[in-house]
C-alpha positions in Angstrom: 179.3 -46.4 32.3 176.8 -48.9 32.8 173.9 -46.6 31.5 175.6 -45.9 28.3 176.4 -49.4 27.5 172.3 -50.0 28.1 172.1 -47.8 25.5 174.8 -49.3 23.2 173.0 -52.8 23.6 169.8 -53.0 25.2 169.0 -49.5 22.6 170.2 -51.5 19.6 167.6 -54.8 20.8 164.9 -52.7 21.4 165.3 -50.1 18.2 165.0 -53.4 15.8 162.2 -55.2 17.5 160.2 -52.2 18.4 160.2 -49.0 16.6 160.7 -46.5 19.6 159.6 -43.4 19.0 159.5 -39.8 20.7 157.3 -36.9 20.5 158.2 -33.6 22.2 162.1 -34.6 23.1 162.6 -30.9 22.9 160.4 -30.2 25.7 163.5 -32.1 28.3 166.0 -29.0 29.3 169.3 -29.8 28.4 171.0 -29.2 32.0 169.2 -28.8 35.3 167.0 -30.4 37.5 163.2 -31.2 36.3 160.7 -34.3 36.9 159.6 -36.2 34.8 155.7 -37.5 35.4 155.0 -40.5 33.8 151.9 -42.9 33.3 152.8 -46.6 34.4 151.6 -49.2 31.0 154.0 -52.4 31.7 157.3 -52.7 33.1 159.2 -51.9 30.2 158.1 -48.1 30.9 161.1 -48.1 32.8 163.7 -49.4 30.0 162.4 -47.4 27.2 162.0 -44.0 28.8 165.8 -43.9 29.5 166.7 -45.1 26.4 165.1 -42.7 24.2 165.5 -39.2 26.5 169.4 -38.1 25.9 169.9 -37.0 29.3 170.3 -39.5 32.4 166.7 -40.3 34.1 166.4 -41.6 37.7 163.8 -43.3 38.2 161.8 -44.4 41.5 161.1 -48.4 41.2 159.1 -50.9 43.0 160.9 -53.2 45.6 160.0 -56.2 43.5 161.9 -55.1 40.6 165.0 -55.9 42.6 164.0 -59.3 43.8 162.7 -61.2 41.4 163.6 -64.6 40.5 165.4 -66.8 37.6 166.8 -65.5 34.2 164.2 -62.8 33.4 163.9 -61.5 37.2 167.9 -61.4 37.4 168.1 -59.2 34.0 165.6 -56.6 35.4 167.5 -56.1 39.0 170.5 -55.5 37.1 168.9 -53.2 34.7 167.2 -51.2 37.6 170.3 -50.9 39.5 172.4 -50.0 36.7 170.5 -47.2 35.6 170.1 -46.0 39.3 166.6 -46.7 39.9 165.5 -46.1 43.2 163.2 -49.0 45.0 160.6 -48.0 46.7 158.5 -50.0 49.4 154.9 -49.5 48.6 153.9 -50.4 52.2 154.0 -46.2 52.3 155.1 -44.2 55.6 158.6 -43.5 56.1 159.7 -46.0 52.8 157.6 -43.6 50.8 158.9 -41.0 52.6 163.0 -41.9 52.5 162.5 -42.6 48.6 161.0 -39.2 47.9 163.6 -37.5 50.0 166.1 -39.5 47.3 164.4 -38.2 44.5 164.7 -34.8 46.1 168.6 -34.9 46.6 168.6 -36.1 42.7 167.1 -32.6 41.7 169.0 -30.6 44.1 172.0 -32.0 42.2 170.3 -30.7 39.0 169.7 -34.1 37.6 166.6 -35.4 35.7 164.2 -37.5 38.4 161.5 -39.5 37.2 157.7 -40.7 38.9 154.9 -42.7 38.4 152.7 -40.5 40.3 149.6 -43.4 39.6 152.2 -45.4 41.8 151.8 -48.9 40.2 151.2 -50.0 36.6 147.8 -49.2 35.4 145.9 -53.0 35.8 144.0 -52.2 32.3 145.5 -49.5 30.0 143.4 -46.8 31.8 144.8 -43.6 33.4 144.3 -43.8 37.3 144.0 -40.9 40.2 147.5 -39.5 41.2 149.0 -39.8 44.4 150.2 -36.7 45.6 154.5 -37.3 46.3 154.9 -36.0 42.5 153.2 -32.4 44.0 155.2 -32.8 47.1 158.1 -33.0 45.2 158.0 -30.5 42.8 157.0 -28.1 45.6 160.1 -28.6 47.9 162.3 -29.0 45.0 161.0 -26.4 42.8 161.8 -27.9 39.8 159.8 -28.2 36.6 157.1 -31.1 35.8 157.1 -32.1 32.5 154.4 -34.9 31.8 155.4 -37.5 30.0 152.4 -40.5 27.8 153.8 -43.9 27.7 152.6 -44.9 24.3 151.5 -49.0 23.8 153.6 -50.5 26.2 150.8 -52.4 27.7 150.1 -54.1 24.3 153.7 -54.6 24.0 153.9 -56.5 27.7 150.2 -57.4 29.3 150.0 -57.9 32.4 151.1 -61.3 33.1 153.1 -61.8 30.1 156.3 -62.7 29.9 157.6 -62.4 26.2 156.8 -59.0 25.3 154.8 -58.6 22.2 156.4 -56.7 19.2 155.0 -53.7 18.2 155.8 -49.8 17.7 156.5 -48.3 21.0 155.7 -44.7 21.8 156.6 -41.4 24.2 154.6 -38.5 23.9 156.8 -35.8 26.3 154.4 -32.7 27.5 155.5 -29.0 27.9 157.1 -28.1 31.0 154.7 -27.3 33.9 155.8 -24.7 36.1 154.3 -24.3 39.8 156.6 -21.7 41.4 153.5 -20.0 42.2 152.1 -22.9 45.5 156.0 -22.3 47.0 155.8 -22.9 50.5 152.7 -24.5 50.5 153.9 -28.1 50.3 152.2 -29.0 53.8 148.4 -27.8 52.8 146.8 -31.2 51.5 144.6 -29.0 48.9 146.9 -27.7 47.0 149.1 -31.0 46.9 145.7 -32.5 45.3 145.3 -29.8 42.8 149.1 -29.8 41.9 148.7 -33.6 41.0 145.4 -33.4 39.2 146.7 -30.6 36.7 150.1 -32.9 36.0 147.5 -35.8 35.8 145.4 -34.2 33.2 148.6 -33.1 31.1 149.4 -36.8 30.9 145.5 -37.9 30.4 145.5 -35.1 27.6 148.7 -36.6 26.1 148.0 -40.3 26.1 144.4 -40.4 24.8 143.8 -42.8 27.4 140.2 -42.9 29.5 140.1 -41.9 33.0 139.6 -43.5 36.1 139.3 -41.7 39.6 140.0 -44.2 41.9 144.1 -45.4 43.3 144.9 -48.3 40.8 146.7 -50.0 44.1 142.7 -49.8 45.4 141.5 -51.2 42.4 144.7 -54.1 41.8 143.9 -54.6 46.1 140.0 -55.2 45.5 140.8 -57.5 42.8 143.0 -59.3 44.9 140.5 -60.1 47.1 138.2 -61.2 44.5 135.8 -58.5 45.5 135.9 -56.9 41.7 137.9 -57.5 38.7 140.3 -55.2 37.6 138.3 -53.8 35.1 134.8 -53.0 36.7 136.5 -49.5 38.3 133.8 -47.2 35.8 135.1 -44.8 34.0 135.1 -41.0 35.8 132.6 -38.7 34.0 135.3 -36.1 33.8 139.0 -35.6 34.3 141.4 -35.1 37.3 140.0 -32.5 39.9 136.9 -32.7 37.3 138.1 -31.2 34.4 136.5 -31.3 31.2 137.6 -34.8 29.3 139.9 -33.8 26.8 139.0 -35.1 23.2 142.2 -36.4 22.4 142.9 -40.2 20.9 146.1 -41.9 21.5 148.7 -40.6 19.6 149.4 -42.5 16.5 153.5 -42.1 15.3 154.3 -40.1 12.2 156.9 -41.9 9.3 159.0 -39.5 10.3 159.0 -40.0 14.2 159.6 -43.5 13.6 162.6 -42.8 11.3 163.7 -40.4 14.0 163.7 -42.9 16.9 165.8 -45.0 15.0 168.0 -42.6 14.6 167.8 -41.5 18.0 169.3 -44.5 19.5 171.7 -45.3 16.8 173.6 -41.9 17.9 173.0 -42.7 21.6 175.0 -46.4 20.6 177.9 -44.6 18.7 178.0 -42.3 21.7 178.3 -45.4 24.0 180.6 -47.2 21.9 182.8 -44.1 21.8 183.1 -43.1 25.5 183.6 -47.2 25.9 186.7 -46.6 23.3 188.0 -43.4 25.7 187.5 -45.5 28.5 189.8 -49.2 27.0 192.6 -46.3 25.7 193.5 -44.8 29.2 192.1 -41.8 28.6 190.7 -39.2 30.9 186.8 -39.5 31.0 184.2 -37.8 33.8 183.4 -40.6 36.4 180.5 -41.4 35.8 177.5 -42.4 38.7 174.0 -42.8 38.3 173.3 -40.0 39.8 174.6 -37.7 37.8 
């Protein structure tokens, strides 16, 4: 219930002040379990994602997401939980561990799962080196990657910034990659790398954005420390597992792909506002749960 009536409200906010729009939308199955491998611009990756896919996405969340503080911090816990996000403690060992196990149940229910395989927002609108659950996962589960480009978020919502600037807002969604053909072979550290440098390139080829191999947690750590800002990780001279940089600028939205988002989440609100209606009449209606 509570992720439709995000999409009834928080859709109809977000459609007037930013534009969303979608590219690819027919590359999400319409029933059974896939993951969804996203690049990490700003926080608000996590609200507009949802919004704009028609199926139910489960996400994997930071720990801080559920803890913040005041007004603002409040609103995002309840967003996070509503829509079934998943928190994750970064620390890594057996948190890491219990939240991927999580994600796995979600796709052995045949529901929609999504990552950050960067595993933290990029600290400068760069793509960073993959960590390795997102192979992990798609080995034991055998389900589908589809990479998905997060498209201006970080101009939308810097770093640091609190009221999110208002600008078109993008999703570039990737075909389906398939990698049936490494089953069994979740355990051998090689293939787990080259598994997460091909879905990493996908989403590098997608986004238009320039490359960095080095862990953005390294980099966001180091900076920190006041060792190196943010921004002096250098630019790799070639893409994940060194693949040739693909020439590709970040996508720019089409008239029509703007009109289309619009119209995207104006059905997803009537939808809402409908199944609310079934729901205030008495009627019979599917329980819903956000894992489903």
């Amino acid at each position: 219930m509570f992720y439709g009536l995000m999409k009834a409200t928080l859709g109809t906010t977000l459609r007037v002040f930013y534009q969303p729009w979608i590219r690819g939308a027919e590359n999400v199955p319409e029933d059974g379990a896939a993951i969804l491998a996203s690049n990490h611009l700003a926080v608000i990756d996590s609200f507009f994602l949802p919004l704009m896919v028609r199926r139910s996405v489960v996400f994997l969340g930071k720990q801080d997401y559920f803890t913040g503080r005041g007004v603002k911090g409040k609103l995002v816990a309840g967003f996070m939980r509503g829509v079934g996000t998943i928190p994750v403690d970064r620390s890594g060992g057996r948190a890491g561990e219990a939240a991927l196990r999580t994600g796995l149940r979600r796709l052995e229910e045949g529901g929609l799962f999504g990552i950050y395989p960067e595993g933290t927002r990029s600290p400068d609108g760069r793509l960073y080196r993959g960590k390795t659950g997102v192979a992990r996962l798609a080995l034991q589960s055998g389900a589908p990657v589809i990479p998905v480009a997060m498209i201006g978020t970080n101009i939308a919502q810097p770093i640091g910034t609190r009221i999110p600037r208002l600008r078109p807002i993008g999703i570039v969604i990737g075909e389906p990659l398939d990698f049936s053909r490494y089953a069994g072979l979740e355990d051998d550290r090689f293939v787990l790398r080259s598994v997460t440098d091909e879905i990493m390139y996908e989403i590098l080829r997608l986004s238009g954005q320039e490359y960095v191999d080095a862990y953005a947690a390294s980099v966001k750590a180091r900076a920190a420390s006041g060792t190196a800002p943010a921004t002096a990780a250098p630019a790799a001279p070639a893409g994940p597992g060194g693949r040739r940089v693909p020439g590709t600028a970040v996508p720019e939205p089409t008239a029509r792909e703007l009109a289309e988002g619009k119209e995207r989440l104006e059905a997803a609100a009537h939808e809402a506002e409908a199944a609310a209606g079934e729901d205030d009449d008495g009627t019979d209606s599917p329980p819903s749960s956000s894992t489903s």
